[in-house]
PDB file of N, CA, C and O in Angstrom:
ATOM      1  N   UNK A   1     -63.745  56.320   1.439  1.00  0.00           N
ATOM      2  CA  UNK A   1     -62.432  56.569   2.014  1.00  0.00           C
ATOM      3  C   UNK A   1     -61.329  56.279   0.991  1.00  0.00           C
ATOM      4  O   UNK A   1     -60.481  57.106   0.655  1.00  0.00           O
ATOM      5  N   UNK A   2     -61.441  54.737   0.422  1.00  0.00           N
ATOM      6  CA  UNK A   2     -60.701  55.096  -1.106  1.00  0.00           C
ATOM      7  C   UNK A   2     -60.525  56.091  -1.832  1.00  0.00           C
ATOM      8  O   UNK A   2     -59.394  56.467  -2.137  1.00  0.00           O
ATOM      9  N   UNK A   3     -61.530  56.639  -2.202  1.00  0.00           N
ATOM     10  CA  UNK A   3     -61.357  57.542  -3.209  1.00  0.00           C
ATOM     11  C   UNK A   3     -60.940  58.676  -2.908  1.00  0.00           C
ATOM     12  O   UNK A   3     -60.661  59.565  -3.713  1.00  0.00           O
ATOM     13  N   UNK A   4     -60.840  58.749  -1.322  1.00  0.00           N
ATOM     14  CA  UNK A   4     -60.499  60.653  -1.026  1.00  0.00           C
ATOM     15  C   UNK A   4     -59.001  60.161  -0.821  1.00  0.00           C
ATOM     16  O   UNK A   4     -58.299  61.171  -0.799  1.00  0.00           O
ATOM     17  N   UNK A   5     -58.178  58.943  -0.651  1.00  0.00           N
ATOM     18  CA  UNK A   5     -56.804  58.842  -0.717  1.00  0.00           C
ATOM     19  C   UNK A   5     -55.904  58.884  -2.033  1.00  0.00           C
ATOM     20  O   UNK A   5     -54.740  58.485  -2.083  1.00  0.00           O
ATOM     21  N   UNK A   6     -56.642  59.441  -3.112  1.00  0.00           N
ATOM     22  CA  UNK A   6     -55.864  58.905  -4.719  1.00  0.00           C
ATOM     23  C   UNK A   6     -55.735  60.025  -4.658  1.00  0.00           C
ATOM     24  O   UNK A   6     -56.218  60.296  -5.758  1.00  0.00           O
ATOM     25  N   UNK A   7     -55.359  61.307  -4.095  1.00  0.00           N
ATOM     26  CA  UNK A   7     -54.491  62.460  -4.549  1.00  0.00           C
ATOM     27  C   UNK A   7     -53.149  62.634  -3.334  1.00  0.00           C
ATOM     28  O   UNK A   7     -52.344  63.565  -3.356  1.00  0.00           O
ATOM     29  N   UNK A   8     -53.153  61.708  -2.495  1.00  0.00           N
ATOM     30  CA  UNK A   8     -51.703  61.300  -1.386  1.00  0.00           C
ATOM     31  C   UNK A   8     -50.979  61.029  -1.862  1.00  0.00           C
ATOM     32  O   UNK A   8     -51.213  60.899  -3.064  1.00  0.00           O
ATOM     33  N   UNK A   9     -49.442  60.694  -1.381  1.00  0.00           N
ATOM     34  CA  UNK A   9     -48.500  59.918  -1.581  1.00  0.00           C
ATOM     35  C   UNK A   9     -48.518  58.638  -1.098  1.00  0.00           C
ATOM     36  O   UNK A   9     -49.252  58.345  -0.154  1.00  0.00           O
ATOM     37  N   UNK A  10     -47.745  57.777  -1.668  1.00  0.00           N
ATOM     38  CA  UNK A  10     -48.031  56.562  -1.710  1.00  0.00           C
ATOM     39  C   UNK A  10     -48.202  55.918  -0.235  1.00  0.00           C
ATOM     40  O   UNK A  10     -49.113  55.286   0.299  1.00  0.00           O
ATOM     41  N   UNK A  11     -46.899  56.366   0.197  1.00  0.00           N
ATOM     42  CA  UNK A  11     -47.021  55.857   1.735  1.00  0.00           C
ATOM     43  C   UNK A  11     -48.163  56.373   2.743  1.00  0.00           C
ATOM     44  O   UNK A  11     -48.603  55.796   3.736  1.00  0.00           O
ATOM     45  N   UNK A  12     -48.436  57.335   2.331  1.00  0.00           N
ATOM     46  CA  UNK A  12     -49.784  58.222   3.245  1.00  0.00           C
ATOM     47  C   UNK A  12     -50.708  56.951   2.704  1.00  0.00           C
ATOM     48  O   UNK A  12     -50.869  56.017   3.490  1.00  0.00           O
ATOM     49  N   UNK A  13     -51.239  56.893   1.563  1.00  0.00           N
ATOM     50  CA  UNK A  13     -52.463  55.902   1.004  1.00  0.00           C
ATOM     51  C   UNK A  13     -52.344  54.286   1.501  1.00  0.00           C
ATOM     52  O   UNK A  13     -53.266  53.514   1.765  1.00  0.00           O
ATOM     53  N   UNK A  14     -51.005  54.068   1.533  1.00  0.00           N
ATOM     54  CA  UNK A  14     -51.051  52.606   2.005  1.00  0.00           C
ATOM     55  C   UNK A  14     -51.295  52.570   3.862  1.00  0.00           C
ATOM     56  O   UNK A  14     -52.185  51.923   4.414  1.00  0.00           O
ATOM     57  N   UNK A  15     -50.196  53.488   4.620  1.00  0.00           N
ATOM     58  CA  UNK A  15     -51.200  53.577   5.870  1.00  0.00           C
ATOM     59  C   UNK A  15     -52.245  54.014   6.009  1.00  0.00           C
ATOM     60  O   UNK A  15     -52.506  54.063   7.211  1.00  0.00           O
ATOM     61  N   UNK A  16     -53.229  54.473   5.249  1.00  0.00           N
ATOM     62  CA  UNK A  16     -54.673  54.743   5.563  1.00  0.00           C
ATOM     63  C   UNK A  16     -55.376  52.827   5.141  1.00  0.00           C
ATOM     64  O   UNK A  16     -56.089  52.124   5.859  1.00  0.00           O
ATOM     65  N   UNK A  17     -54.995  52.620   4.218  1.00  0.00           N
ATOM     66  CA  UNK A  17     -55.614  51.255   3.705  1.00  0.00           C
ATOM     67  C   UNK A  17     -55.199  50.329   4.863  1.00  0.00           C
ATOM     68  O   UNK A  17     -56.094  49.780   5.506  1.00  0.00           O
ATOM     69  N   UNK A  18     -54.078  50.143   5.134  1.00  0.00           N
ATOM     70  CA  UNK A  18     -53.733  49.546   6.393  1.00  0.00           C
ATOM     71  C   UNK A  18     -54.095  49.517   7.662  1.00  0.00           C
ATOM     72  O   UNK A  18     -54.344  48.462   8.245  1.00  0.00           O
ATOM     73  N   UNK A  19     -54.175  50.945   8.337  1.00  0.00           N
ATOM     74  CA  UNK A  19     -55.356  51.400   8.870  1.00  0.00           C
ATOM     75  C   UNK A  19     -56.775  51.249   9.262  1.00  0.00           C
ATOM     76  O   UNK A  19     -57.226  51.200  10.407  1.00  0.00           O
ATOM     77  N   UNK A  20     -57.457  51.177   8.051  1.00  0.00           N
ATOM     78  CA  UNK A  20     -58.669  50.380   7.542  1.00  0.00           C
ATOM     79  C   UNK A  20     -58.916  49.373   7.919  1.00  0.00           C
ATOM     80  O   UNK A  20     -59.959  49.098   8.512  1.00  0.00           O
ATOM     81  N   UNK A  21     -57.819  48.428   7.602  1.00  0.00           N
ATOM     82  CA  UNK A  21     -57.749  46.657   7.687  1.00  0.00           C
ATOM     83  C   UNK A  21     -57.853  47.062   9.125  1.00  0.00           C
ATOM     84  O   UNK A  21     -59.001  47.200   9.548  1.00  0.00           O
ATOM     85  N   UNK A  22     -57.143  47.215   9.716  1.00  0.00           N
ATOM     86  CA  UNK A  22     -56.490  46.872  10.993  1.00  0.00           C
ATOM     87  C   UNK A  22     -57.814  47.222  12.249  1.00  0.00           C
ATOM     88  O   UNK A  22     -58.002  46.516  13.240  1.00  0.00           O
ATOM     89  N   UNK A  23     -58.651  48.527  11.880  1.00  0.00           N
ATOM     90  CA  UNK A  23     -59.346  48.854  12.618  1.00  0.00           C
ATOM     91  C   UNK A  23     -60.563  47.878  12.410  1.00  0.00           C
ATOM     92  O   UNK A  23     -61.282  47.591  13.367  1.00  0.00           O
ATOM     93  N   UNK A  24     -60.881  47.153  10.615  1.00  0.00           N
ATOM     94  CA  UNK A  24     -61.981  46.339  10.711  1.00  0.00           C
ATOM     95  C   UNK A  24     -61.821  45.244  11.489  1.00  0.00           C
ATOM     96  O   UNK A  24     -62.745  44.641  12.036  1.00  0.00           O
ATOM     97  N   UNK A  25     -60.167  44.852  11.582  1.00  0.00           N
ATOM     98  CA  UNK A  25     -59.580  43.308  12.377  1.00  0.00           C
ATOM     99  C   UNK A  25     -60.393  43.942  13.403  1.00  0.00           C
ATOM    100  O   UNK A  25     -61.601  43.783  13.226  1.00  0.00           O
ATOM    101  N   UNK A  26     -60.009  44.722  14.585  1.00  0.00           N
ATOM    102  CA  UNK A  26     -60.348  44.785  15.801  1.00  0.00           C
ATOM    103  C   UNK A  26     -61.774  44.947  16.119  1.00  0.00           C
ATOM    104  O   UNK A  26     -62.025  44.489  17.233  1.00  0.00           O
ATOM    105  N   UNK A  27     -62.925  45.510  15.434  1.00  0.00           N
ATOM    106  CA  UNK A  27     -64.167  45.874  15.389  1.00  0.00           C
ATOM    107  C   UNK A  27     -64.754  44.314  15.414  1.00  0.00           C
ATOM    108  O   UNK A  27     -65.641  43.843  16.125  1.00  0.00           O
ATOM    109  N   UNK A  28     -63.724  43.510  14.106  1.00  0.00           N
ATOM    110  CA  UNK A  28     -64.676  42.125  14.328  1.00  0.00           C
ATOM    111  C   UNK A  28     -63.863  41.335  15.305  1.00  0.00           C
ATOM    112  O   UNK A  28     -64.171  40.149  15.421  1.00  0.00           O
ATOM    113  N   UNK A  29     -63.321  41.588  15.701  1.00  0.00           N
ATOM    114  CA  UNK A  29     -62.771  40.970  16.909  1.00  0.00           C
ATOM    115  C   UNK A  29     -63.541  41.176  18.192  1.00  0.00           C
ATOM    116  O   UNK A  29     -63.659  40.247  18.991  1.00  0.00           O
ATOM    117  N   UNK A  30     -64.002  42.211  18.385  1.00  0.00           N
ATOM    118  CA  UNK A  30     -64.949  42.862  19.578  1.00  0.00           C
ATOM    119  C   UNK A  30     -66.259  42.063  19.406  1.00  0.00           C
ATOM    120  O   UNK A  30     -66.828  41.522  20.354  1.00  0.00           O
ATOM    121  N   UNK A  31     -66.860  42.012  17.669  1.00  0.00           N
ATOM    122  CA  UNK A  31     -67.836  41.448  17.952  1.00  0.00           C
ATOM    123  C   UNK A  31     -67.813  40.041  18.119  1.00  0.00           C
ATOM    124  O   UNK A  31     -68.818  39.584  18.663  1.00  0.00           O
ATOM    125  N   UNK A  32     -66.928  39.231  17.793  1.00  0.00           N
ATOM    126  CA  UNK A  32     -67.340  37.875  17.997  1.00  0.00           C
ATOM    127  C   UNK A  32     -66.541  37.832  19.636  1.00  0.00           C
ATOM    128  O   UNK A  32     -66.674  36.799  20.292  1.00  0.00           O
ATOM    129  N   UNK A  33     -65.978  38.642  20.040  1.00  0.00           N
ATOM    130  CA  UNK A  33     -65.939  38.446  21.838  1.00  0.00           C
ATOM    131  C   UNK A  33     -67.362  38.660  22.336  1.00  0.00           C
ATOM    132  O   UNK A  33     -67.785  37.803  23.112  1.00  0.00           O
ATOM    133  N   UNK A  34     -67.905  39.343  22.116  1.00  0.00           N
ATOM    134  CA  UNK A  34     -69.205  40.012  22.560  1.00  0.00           C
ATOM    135  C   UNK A  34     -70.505  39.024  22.357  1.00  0.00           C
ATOM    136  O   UNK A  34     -71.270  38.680  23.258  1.00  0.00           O
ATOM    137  N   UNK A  35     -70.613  38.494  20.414  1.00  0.00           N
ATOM    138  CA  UNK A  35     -71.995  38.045  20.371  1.00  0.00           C
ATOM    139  C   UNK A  35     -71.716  36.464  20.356  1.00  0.00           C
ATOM    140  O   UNK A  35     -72.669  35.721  20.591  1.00  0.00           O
ATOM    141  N   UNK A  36     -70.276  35.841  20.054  1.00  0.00           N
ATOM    142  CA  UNK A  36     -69.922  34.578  19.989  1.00  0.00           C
ATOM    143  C   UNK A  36     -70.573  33.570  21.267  1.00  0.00           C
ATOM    144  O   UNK A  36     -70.530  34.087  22.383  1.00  0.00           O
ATOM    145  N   UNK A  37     -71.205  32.086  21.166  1.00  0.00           N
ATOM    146  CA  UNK A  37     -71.412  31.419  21.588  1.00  0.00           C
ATOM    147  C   UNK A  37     -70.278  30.336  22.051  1.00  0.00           C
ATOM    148  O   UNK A  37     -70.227  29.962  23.223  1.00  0.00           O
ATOM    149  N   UNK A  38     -69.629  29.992  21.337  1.00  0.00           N
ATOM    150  CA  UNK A  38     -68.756  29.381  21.349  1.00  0.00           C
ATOM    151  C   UNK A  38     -67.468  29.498  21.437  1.00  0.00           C
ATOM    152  O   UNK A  38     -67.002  30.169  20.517  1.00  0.00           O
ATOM    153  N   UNK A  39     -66.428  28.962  22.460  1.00  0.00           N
ATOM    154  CA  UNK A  39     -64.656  29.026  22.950  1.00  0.00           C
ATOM    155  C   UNK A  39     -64.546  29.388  21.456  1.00  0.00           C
ATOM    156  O   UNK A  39     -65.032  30.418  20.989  1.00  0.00           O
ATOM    157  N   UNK A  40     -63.849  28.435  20.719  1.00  0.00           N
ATOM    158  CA  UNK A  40     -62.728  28.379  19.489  1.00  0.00           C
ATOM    159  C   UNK A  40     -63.339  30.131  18.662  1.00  0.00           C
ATOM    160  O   UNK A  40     -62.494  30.949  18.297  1.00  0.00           O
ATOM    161  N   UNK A  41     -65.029  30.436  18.488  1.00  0.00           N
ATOM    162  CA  UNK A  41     -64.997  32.373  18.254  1.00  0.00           C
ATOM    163  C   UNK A  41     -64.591  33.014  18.772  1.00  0.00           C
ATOM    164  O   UNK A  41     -63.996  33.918  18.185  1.00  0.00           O
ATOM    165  N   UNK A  42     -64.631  32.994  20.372  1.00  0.00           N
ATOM    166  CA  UNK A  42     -63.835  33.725  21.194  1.00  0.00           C
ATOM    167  C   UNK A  42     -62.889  33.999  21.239  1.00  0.00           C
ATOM    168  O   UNK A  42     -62.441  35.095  21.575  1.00  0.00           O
ATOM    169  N   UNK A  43     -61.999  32.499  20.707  1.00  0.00           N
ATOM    170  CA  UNK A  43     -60.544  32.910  20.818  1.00  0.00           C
ATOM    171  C   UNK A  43     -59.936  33.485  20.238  1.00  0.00           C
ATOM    172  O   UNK A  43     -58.951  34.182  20.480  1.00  0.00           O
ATOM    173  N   UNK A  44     -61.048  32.995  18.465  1.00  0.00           N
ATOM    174  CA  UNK A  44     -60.671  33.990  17.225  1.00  0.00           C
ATOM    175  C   UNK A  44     -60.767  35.510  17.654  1.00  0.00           C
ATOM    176  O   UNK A  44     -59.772  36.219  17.503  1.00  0.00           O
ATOM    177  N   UNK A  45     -61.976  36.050  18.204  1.00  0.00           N
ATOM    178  CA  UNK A  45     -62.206  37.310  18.433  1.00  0.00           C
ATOM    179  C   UNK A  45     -61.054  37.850  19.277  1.00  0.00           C
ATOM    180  O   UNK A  45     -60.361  38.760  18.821  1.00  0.00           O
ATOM    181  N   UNK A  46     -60.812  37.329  20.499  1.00  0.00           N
ATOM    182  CA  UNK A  46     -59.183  37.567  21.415  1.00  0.00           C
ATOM    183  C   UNK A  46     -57.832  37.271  20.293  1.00  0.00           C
ATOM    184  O   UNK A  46     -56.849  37.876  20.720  1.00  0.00           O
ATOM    185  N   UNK A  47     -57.641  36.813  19.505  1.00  0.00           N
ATOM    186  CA  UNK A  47     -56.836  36.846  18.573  1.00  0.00           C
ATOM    187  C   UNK A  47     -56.520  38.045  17.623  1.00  0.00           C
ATOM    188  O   UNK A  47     -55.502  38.613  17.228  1.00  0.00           O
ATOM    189  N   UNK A  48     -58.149  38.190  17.401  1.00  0.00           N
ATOM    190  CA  UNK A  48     -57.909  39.753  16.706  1.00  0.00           C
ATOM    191  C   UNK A  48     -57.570  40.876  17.257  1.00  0.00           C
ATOM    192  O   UNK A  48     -56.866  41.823  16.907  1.00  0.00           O
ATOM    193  N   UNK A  49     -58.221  40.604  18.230  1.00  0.00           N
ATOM    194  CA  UNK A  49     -58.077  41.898  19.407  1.00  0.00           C
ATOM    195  C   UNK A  49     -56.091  42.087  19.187  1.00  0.00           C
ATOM    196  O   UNK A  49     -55.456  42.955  18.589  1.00  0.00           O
ATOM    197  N   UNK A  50     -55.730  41.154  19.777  1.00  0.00           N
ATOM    198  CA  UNK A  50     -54.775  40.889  20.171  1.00  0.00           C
ATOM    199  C   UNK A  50     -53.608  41.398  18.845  1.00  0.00           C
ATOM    200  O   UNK A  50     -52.544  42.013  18.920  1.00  0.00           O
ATOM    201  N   UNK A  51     -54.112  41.019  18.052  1.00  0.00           N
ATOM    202  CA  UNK A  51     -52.718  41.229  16.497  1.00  0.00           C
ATOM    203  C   UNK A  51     -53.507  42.859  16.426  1.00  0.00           C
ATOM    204  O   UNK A  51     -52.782  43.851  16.489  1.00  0.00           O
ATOM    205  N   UNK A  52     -54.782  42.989  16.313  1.00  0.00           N
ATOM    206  CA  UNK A  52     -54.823  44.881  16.383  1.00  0.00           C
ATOM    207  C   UNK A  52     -54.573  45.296  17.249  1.00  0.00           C
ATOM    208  O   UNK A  52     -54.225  46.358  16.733  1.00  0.00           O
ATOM    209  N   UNK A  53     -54.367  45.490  18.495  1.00  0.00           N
ATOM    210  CA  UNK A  53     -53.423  46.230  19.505  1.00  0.00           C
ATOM    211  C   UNK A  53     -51.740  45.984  19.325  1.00  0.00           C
ATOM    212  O   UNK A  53     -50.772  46.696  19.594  1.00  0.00           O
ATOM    213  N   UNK A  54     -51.846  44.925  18.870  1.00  0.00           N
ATOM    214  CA  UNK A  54     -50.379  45.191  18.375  1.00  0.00           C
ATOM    215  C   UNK A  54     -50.022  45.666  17.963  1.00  0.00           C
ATOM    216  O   UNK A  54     -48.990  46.282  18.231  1.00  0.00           O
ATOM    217  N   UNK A  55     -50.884  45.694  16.696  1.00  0.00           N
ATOM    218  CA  UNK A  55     -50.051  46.389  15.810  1.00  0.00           C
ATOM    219  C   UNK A  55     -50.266  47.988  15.388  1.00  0.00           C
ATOM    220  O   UNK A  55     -49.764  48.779  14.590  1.00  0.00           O
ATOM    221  N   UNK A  56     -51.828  47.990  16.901  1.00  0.00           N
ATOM    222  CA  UNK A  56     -51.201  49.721  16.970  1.00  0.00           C
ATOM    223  C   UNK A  56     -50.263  50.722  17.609  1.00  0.00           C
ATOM    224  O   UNK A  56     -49.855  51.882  17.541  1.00  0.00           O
ATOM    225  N   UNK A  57     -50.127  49.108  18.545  1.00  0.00           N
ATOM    226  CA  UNK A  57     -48.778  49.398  19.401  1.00  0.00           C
ATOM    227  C   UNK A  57     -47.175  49.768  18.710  1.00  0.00           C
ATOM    228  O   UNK A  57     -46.439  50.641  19.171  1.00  0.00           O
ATOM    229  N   UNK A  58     -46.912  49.078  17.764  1.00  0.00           N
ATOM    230  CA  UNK A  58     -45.941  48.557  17.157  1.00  0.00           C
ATOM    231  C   UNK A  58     -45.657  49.953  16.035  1.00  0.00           C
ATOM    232  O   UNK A  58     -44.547  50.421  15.784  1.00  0.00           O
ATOM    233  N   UNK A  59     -47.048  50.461  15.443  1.00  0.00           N
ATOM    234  CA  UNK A  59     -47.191  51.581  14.675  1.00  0.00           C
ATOM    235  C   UNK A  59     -47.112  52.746  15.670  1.00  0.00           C
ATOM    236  O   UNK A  59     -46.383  53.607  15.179  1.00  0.00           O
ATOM    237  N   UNK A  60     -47.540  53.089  16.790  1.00  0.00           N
ATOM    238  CA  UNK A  60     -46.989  54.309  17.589  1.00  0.00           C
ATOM    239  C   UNK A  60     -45.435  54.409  18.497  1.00  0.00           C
ATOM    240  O   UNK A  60     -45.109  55.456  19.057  1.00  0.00           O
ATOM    241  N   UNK A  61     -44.776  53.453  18.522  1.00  0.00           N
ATOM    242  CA  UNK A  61     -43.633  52.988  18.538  1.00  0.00           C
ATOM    243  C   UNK A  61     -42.809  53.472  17.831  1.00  0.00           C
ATOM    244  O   UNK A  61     -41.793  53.983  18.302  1.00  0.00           O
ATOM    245  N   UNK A  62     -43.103  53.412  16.312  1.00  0.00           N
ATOM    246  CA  UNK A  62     -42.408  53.531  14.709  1.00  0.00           C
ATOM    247  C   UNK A  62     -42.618  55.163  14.724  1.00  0.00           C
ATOM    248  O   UNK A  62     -41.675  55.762  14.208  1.00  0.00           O
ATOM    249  N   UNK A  63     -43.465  55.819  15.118  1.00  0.00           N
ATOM    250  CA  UNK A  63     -44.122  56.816  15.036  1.00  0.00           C
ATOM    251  C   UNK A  63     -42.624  57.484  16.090  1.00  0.00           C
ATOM    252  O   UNK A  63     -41.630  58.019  15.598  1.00  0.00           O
ATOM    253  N   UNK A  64     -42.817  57.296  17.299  1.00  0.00           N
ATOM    254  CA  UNK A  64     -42.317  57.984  18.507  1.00  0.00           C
ATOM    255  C   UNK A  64     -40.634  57.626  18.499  1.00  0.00           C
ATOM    256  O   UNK A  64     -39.942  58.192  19.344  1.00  0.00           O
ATOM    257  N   UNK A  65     -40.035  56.744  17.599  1.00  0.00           N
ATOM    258  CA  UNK A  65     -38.639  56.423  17.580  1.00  0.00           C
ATOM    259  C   UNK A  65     -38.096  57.244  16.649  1.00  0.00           C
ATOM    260  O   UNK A  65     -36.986  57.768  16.751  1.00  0.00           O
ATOM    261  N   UNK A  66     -38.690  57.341  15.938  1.00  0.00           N
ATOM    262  CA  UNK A  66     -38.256  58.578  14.045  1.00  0.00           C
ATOM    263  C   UNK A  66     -38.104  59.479  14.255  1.00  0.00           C
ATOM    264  O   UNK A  66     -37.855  60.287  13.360  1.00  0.00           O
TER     265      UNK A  66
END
């Protein structure tokens, strides 16, 4: 996925990398809700959840105000 973004513009390449991050935050957020044993993973995992819906919230927002 790197490598197919080095012929974009800058801002296209940094929201795809951002992107990236944001979707791995929430993926491991799901899993330690899911396979975690323990409160304090959970909460981490609800934490992630929580800052990636934000902040896809926050990015379709930015999107729909412009």
């Amino acid at each position: 996925m790197f490598e197919q973004t080095t012929h974009l513009p800058e801002e296209t390449r940094l929201s795809r990398h951002v992107l990236l991050i944001v979707i791995a935050l929430m993926i491991s957020g799901v899993a330690l809700l899911a396979f975690s044993s323990t409160v304090q993973w959970r909460l981490i995992g609800a934490m992630c959840d929580g800052i990636s819906i934000g902040f896809f919230a926050a990015s379709k927002l930015a999107v729909w105000k412009a």
